[in-house]
C-alpha positions in Angstrom: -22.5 51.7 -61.1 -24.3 55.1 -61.3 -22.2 57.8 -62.8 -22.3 61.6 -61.9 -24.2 63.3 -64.7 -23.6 67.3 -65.4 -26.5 68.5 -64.0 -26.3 66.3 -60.9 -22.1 67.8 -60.8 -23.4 71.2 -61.1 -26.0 70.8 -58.2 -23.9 68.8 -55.3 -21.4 71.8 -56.2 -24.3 74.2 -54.8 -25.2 72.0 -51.8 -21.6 71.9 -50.9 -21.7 75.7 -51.0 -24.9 76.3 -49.5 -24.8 73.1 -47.1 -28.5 72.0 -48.6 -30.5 71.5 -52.0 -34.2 71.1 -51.7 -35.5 67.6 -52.3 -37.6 69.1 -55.1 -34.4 70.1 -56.8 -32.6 66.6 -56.0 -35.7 64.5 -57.6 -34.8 66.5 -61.1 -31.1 64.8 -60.2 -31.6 61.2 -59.8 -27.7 60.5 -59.8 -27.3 62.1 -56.2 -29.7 60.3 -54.5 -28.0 56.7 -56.1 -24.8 57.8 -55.4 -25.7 58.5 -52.4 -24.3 62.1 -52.4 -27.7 63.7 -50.9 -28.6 63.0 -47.1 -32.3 64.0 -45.2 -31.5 66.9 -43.6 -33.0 66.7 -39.6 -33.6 70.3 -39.4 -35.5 70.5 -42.7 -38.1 67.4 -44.0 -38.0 69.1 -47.5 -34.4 69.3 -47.8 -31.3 67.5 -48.3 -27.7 67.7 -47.3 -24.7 66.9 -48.9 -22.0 64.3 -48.0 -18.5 65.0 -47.3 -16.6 64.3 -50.5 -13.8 62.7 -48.6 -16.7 60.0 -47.1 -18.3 60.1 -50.6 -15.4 58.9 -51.8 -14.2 56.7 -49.4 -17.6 55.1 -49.6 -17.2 54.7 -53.3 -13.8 53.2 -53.6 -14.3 50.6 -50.6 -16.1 47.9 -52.5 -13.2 48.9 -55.6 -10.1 48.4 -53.7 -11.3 45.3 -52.1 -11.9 44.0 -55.0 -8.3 45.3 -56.1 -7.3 43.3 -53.4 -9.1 40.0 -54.3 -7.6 40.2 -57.5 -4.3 40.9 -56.7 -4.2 37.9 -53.7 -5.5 35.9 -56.4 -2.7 36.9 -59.0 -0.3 36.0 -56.5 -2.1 32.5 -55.9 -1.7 32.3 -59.9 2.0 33.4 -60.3 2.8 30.9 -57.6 0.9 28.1 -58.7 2.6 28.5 -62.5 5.9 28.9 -61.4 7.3 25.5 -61.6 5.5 25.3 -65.1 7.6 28.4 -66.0 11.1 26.7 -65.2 9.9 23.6 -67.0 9.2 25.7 -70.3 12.8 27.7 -70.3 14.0 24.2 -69.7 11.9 23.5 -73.1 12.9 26.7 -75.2 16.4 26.0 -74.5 16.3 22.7 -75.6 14.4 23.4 -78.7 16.8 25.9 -79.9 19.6 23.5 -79.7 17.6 21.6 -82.7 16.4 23.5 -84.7 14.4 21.5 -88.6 16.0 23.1 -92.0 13.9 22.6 -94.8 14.6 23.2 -98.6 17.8 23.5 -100.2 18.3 27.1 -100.1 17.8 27.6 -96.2 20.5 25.2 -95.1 22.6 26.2 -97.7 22.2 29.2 -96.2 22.5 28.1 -92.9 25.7 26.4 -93.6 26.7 29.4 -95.0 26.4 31.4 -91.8 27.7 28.4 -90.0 31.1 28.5 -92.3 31.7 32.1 -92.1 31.7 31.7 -88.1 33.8 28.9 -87.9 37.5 29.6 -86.7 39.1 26.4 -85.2 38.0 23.2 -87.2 35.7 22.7 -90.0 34.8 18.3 -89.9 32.7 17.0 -93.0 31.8 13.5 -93.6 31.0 13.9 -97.4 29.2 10.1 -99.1 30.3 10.0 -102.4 27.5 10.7 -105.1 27.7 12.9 -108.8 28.0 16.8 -107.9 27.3 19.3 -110.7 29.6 21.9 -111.5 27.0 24.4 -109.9 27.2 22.7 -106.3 31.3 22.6 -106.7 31.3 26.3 -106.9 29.1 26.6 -104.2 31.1 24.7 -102.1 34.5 26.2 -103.4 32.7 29.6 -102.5 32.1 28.8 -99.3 35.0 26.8 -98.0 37.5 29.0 -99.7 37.6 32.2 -97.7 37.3 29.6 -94.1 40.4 28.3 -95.1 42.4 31.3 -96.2 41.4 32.2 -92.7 43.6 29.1 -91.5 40.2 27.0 -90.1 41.5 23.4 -90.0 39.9 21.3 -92.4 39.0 17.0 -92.3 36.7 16.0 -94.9 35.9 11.7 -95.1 34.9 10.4 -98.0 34.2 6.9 -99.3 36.8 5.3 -101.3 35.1 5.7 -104.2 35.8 9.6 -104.3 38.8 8.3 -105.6 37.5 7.4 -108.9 35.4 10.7 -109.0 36.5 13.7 -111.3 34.6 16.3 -109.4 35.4 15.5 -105.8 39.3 15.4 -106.7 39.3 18.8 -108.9 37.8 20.0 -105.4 40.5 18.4 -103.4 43.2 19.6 -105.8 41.8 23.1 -105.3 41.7 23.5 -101.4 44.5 21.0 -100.5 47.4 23.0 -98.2 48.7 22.2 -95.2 45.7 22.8 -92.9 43.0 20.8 -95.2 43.0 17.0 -95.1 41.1 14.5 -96.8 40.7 10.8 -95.9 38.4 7.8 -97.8 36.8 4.7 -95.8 35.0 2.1 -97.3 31.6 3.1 -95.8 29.8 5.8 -94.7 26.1 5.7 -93.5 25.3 9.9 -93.6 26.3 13.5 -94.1 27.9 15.2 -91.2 29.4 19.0 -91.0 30.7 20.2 -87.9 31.8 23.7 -87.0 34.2 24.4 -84.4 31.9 22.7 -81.0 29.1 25.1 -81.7 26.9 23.4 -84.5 26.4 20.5 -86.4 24.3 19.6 -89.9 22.9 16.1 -90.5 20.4 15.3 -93.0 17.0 13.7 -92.2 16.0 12.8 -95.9 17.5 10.5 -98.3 16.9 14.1 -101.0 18.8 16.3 -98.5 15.9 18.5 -98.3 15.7 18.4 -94.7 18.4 19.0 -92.0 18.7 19.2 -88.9 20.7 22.1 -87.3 22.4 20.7 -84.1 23.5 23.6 -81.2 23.5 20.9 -78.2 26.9 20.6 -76.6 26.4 17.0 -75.8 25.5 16.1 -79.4 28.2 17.8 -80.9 30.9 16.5 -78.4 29.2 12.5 -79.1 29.2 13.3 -83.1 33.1 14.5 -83.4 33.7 11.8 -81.0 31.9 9.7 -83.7 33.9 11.4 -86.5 37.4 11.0 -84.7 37.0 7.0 -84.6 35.9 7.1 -88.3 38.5 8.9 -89.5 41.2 7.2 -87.6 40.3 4.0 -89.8 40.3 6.3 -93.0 43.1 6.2 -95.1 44.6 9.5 -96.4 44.1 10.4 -100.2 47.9 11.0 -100.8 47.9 7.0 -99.7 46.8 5.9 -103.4 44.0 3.4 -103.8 42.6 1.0 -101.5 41.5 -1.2 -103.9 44.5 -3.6 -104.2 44.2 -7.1 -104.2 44.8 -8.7 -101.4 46.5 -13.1 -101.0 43.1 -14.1 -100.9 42.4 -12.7 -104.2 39.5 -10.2 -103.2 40.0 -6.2 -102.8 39.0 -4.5 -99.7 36.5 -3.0 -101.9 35.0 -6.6 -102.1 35.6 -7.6 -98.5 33.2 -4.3 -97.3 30.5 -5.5 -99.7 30.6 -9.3 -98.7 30.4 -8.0 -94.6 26.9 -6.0 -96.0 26.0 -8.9 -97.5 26.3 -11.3 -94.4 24.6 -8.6 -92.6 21.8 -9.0 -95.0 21.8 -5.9 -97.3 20.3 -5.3 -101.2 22.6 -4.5 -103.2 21.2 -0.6 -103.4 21.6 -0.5 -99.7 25.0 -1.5 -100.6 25.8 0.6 -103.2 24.9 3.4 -101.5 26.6 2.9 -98.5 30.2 2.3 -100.1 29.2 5.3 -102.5 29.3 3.9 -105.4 26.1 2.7 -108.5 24.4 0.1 -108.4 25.9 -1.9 -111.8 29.2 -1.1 -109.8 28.3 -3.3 -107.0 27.3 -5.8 -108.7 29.7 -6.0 -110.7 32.0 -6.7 -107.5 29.4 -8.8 -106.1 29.8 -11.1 -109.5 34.1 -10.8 -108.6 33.2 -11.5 -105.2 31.3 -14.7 -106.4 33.9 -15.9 -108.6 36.6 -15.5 -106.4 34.5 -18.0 -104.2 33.4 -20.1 -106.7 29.5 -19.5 -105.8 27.1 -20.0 -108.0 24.0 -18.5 -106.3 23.6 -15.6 -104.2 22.3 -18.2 -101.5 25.6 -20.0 -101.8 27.3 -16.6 -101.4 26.3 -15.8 -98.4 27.6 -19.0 -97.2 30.9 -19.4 -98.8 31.2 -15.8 -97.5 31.3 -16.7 -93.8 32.6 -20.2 -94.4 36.2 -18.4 -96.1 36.9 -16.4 -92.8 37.4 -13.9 -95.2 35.5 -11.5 -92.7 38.1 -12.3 -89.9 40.0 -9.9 -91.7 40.0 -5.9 -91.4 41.6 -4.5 -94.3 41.4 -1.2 -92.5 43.4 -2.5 -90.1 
């Protein structure tokens, strides 16, 4: 598109005025004649007259606003055409806030910290035993302190083993009151904290380096369902140990670790399920054996479901 130089501004302003330039004049002015500013005059072969501004300008913008025009009808077609695409991706970016991928130690503790210090109804933890250091005690006696001084309900499951575990009770004996229970069962497969019905943390790595920050309604409503039925088979701490011996001769210790071993487990698998070393386990496993006079771990297996002993719940 030709553009109005100076020189061709300055002398359209003078045929305006004086209703004609000469064409002599107009060919020092090439801009006029392209935009079409300049007209033959009939009265005069050597001169030219000027076009209205107002047609000039009209003439001008025509080919501009229609393609305005195009562009805007074809916007429209564009909006239209992505608007079911638009619903599907709130629909997306809703659901991938609700799960959102924590990784390294010091950004969940720091989400849990956040998490903790909003919680006002209910704090659920499913804790599997292992060896804490006296660092991550006062972490956790730093964080869960000040929830429950603010009267948060606390239920913490741990495996029976805790029993037997010098750190986990000093923590227990610190935070138990009225509003904080604590519970063992004889197996538990993974972490879980819950706060309140707003968020729940569940490891995806066996070196809790990775978490998963829950904020789905349905999840958390399916996980404290999850939680409730697990800790209605736990047995409270104040209960004293588990581990007694029942007629039969085996503790309930040994009837959890001869129902992983029908179901086919390795005795790490097993160990760390019921939260307790490996030499531990099979250590029972060696009781388990005696009490059932096996003398392989073929024959085990075996004399294991043959003694009905697995008929039995000793949570029950």
């Amino acid at each position: 598109m030709a553009e109005l130089c100076e020189e061709g501004s300055r002398l359209y302003a003078t045929a305006l005025r004086s209703g004609r330039v000469s064409r002599a004049e107009a060919e020092l002015v090439p801009c006029l004649v392209d935009l079409a500013l300049l007209h033959p005059d009939p009265d005069d072969p050597d001169c030219l007259r000027p076009v209205p501004p107002t047609v000039a300008l009209a003439q001008r913008l025509q080919p501009i606003e229609r393609e305005i025009s195009e562009r805007r009808r074809l916007s429209i077609a564009l909006a239209d055409a992505f608007e079911p695409f638009m619903a599907l991706s709130t629909q997306v970016a809703a659901s991938s806030d609700a799960i959102m991928v924590l990784e390294g130690g010091d950004r969940i503790n720091a989400a849990l910290n956040l998490a903790t210090a909003q919680c006002r109804m209910q704090l659920l933890t499913v804790q599997p035993s292992d060896r804490v250091s006296e660092r991550q005690l006062l972490q956790a006696l730093e964080r869960d302190r000040p929830l429950i001084d603010r009267g948060v309900r606390v239920r913490s499951l741990y495996q029976h083993t805790a029993r037997y575990n010098p750190e986990k009770l000093a923590y227990v004996a610190q935070l138990s009151n009225g509003k904080v229970e604590y519970r063992t069962i004889d197996e538990l497969v993974e972490r879980l904290i819950i706060c309140d019905e707003d968020v729940a943390f569940i490891p995806t790595r066996d070196d809790q380096q990775v978490a998963l920050e829950l904020r789905h309604p349905g999840l958390i409503r399916y996980l404290i369902k999850v939680f409730e039925f697990m800790w209605n088979r736990a047995v409270p701490m104040s209960a004293g140990t588990p581990y007694e011996t029942a007629p039969d001769g085996i503790t309930d210790i040994q009837h959890s670790i001869a129902k992983l071993l029908v179901e086919g487990h390795v005795d790490e698998a097993i160990a760390r399920r019921l939260g307790m070393n490996v030499r531990t386990c099979r250590a029972h496993i060696a009781k388990l054996a005696g009490a059932l006079g096996s003398g392989s771990r073929a024959q085990l297996g075996y004399l294991i479901a043959r003694s009905g002993i697995l008929k039995q719940d000793p949570e029950s």
